[in-house]
N, C-alpha and C positions, 0 to 999 in steps of 0.2 A: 835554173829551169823551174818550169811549174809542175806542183808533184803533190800526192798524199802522202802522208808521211803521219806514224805513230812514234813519240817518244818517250813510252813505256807501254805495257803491256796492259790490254784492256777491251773496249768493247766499240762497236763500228764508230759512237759517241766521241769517241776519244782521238779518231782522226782528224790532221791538222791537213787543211787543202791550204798551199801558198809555196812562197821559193824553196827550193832546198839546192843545194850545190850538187852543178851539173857532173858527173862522173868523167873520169879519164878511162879507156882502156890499160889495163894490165897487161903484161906479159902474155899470149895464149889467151888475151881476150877479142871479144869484137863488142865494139859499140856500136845500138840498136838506136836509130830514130822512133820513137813508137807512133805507130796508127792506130792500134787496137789490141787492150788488152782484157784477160777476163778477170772476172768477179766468182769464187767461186768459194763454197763452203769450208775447203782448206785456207782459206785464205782467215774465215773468222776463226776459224780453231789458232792458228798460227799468231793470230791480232792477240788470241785471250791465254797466251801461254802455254794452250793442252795441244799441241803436236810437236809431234817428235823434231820438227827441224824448227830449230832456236835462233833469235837474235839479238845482234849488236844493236842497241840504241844511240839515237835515232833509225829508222831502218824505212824504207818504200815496198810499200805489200804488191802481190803481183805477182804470180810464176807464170802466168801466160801470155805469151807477146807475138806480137804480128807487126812486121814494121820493113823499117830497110834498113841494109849497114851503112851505117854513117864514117866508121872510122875502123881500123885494122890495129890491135896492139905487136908489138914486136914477136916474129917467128909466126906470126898469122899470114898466110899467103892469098888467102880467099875466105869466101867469096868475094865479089868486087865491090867496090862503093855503089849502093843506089842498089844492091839486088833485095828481092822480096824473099824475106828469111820468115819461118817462125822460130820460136825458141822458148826453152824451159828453164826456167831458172829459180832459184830458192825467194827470188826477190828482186823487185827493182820495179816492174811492170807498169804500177800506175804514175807513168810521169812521163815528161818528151822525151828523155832518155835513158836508155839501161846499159848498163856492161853484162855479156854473158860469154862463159869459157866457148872456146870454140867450137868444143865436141859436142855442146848444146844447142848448134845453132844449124838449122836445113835450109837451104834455099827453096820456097815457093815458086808454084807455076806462076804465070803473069795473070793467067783467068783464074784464078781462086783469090777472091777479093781478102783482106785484111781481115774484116768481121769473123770470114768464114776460120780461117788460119787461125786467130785466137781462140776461136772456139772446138777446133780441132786438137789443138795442144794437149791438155791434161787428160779428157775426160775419154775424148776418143783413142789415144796411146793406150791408157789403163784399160781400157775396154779390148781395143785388138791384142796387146799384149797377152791379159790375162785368159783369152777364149781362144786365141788363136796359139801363143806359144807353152801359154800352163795346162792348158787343160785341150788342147790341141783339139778343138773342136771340128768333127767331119760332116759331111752335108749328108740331112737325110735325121738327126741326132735331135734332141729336144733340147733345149737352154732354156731352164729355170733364170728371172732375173727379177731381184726385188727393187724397190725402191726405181722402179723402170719410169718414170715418169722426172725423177734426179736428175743431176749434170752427169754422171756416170752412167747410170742404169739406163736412160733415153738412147746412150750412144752404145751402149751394149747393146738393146735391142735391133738398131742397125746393122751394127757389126754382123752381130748373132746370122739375122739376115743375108749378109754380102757373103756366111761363109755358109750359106745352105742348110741353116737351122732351122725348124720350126722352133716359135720362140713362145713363150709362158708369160706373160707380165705378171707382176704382183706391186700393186699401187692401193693405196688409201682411199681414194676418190672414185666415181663413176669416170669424172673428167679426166684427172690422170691416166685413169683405164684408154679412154678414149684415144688421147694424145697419144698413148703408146700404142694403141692398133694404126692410128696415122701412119706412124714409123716403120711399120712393120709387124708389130704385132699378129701373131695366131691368136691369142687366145688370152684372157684377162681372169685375174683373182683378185678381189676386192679383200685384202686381210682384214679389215677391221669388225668383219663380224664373225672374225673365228672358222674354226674349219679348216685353214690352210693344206695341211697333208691331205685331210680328203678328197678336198677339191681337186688336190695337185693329181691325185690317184685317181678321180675320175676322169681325170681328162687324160689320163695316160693306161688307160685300161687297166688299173692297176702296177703298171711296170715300173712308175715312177719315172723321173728325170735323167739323162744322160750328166748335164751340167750344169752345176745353180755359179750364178756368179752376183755373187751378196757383199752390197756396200752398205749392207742394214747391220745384219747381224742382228742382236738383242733380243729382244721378247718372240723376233718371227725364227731363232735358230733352229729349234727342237723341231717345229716342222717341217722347214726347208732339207735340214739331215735326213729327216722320216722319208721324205719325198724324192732322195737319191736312188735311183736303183739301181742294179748290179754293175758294179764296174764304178758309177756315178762321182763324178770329180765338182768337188765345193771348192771355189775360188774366192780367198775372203781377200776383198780390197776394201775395208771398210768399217766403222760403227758408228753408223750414224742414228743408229738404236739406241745410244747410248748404252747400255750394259757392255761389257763382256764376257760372253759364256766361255764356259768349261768344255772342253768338246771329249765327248767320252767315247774312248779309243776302240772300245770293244764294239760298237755300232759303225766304226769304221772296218776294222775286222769281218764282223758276219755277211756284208754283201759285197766285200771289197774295194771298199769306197774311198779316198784320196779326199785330205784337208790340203788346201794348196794357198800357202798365204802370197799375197801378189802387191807389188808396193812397185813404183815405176824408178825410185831412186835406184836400184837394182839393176834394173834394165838400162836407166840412161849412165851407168859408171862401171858399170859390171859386161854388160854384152850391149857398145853399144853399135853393131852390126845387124844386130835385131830390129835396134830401133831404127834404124836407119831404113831396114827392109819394111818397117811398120809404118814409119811416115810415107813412103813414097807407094806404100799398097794404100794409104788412108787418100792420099791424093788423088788417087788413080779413081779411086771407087770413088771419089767426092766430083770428080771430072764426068763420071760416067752417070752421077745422078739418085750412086747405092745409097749412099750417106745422104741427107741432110740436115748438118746444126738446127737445131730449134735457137733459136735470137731471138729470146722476149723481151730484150731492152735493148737499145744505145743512149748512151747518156755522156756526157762531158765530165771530167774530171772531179768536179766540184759535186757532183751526183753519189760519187763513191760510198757515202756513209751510207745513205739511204738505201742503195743497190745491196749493199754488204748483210743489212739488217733485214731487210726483205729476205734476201736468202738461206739468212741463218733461222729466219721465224718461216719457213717452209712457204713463203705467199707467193714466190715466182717460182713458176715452171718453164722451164728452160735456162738459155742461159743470157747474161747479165754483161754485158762488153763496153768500156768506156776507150772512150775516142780522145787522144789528149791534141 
């Protein structure tokens, strides 16, 4: 089959676009026709060795997929050949086809196109997940969200939205600012020229934030915590700050504030009833018009390096989806 593929660990440069041998389903798997998979900043962390989930070499980069079942492995009973699934997986994504365990795989509505579905997978899960079941955000509540103009942080701001938040952006750009009021945004903070917490404080009359949900972390930490107010639940899915800070327990202590670490490998193997109630609320609200994916690019397979490198060097906003 035709596929990207890395046969060691290294940088977008080092992907191989040409044949790689097409997969069998296993036992408790389903095999994925793909239509549409994303491109996404896990993706080059995972290419350059620095995240937590590891591979076998040769290996097919890709956790998010949008496609149809093409084939059923043994004790898999459904869904049927030819239904429109998405699905989560450590790997496989950019190529015509994937194997993924069964418990990974949801059937799609017929009107949520492919595009939409792969871009739905990662960024929008981690986003409902972490505001809806971590930090169980109620309508009416403010949602701090940094890096909101990101593959995560753009779709938390929707989320944020669909569940009755006023929402906070915190983006680098006037534009990112911009793109995130598109979405739903209330209200915009430009970090890069400092101020953070005050800004956050004046635009919350001093009370500060019900919820930050931070896939930055880094240099923006110390304000984003300052900027929690009583009660105030910090949802870290993320560092894409590169640093990792120290979170100092006693600032959690004095206004009673909750560090909440949020990772979706958890949710998709650990509770996956959750997700199950997550995709099919992500559907609903995508049918109704709450949600819309931003899709800055489609691009054909052979596209992938360039897609991957743009993303990691921060130049596309949105998200990045190849078509095999």
């Amino acid at each position: 089959m035709h596929a990207v593929f890395a046969r060691a660990y290294g940088a977008s440069d080092s992907l191989i676009v040409g044949d790689f041998p097409e997969p069998t389903p296993s036992p408790g798997q389903i095999k994925i026709a793909v239509k549409a998979a994303g491109v996404a900043y896990h993706d080059g962390l995972q290419l350059a060795g620095k995240h937590q989930i590891k591979h076998d070499m040769p290996y097919v980069p890709g956790m998010e997929i949008a496609g149809t079942v093409a084939a059923l492995g043994e004790t898999v009973a459904g869904p049927a050949v030819g239904t429109p699934v998405i699905a989560l997986n450590d790997e496989g994504g950019w190529a015509d086809f994937a194997t993924v365990d069964a418990s990974q795989v949801w059937p799609m509505p017929d009107d949520i196109g492919f595009h939409d579905g792969a871009a739905l997978c990662m960024a929008y899960t981690t986003a409902h997940c972490g505001l809806y079941w971590e930090a169980g955000v109620n309508p009416g509540e403010t949602v701090l969200v940094t890096g909101a103009a990101g593959g995560v942080g753009l779709a938390a701001v929707e989320v944020a939205k669909a569940l009755g938040a006023r929402v906070i952006a915190v983006a680098s750009s006037d534009e990112r600012l911009r793109i995130a009021a598109e979405h739903g945004a209330d209200d915009g903070i430009d970090y890069t020229g400092g101020g953070l917490k005050a800004a956050i404080m004046d635009l919350t009359d001093g009370k500060g934030v019900d919820v930050a949900l931070d896939p930055v972390m880094g240099s923006l930490y110390p304000d984003v915590l300052s900027g929690l107010g009583w009660g105030g639940r910090h949802v870290i899915v993320g560092f894409a700050g590169g640093d990792i800070p120290q979170i100092p327990s006693n600032r959690l202590l004095v206004k009673n504030r909750r560090a909440l670490g949020m990772v979706m490998r958890y949710y998709r193997f650990h509770k996956p009833d959750m997700v199950r109630q997550t995709v099919d609320t992500l559907f609903a609200w995508r049918r109704q018009n709450k949600i819309r994916p931003r899709i800055a690019e489609t691009a054909p397979l052979n596209q992938a390096p360039r897609l991957l490198q743009s993303i990691m060097d921060r130049n596309l906003i949105g998200r990045a989806i190849l078509t095999p």
